[in-house]
C-alpha positions in Angstrom: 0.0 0.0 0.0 1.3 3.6 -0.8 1.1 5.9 2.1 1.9 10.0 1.3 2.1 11.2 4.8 3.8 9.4 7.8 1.0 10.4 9.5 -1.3 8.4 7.0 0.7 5.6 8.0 0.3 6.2 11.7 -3.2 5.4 11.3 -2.1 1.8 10.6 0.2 1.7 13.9 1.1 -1.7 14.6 0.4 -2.0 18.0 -2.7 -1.6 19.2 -4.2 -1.7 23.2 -0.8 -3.9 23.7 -1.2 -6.4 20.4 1.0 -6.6 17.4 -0.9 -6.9 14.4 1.4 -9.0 12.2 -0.8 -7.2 9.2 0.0 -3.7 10.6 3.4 -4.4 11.2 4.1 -5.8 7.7 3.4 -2.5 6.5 5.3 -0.7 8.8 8.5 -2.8 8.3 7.9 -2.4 4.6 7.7 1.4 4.7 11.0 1.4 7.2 12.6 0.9 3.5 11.2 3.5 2.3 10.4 6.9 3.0 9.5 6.7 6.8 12.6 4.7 7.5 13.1 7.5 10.3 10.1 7.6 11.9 9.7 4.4 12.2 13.0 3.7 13.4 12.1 5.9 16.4 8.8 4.2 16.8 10.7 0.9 16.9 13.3 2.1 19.7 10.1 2.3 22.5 10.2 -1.6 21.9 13.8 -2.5 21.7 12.8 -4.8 25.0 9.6 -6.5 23.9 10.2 -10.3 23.5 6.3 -10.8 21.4 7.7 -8.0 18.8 10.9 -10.0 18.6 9.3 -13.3 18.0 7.3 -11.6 15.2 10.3 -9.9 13.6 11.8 -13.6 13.2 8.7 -14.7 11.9 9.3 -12.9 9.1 12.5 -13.9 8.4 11.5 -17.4 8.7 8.4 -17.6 6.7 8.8 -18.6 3.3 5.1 -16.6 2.4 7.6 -13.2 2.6 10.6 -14.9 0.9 11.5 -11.7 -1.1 10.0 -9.0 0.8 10.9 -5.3 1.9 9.4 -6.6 5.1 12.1 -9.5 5.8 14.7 -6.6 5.4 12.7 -4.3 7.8 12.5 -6.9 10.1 16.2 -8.2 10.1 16.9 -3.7 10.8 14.4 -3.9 13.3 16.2 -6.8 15.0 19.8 -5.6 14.4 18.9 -2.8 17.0 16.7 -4.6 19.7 18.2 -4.9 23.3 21.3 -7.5 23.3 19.5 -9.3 26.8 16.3 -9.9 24.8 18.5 -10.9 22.0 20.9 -13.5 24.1 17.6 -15.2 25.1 16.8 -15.5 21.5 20.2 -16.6 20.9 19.2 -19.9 18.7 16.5 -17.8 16.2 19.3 -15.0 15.9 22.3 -17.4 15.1 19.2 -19.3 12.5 19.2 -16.0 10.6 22.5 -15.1 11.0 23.2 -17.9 8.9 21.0 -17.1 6.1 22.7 -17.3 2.8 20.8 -14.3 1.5 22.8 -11.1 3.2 20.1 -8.5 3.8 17.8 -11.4 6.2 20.6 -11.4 8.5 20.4 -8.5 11.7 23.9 -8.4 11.6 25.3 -8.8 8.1 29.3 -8.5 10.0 29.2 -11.5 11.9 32.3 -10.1 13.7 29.5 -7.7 15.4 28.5 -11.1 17.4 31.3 -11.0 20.3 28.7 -9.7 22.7 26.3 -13.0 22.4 28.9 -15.1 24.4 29.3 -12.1 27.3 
């Protein structure tokens, strides 16, 4: 869907009385590659900690339905900057997509950025 305003887009939020809408968010992570990329990068830092947006976030980048899809790339940006705790307790899902053959699905294309998943 093409959105002119970000605040078109906001109408769509995501998140909604505590929920992720995995339809809303689809949107939202394909827009991050677009022409909101910085407002929804701020949107996204609120929920660096939250373990249900993280699952979803992988949930892209596992499901072959989005194989191809701005939102897989969204979601491996969204990921690359989530809290490090959240992410050591998702440590077999991250390591999963870190080893993607496809570059852009992994949240940290450099796996030499890993060091602090062992700390």
């Amino acid at each position: 869907m093409y959105y002119k305003t970000w605040e078109e887009l906001q109408k769509v939020c995501p998140i909604t009385n505590g929920t992720w809408d995995k339809e809303r968010l689809y949107e939202y992570l394909v827009q991050s590659c677009y022409q909101f990329s910085t407002q929804i990068e701020t949107f996204f830092m609120e929920y660096q900690n939250d373990e249900d947006l993280a699952d979803l976030l992988f949930s892209f980048l596992f499901d072959d339905n989005y194989d191809g899809s701005d939102s897989q790339m969204g979601a491996a940006r969204v990921l690359q900057k989530m809290d490090r705790q959240l992410l050591r307790k998702k440590k077999d899902l991250l390591l999963k997509a870190q080893a993607n053959e496809v570059f852009w699905k992994r949240p940290f294309p450099h796996d030499a950025h890993l060091e602090w998943l062992e700390e």
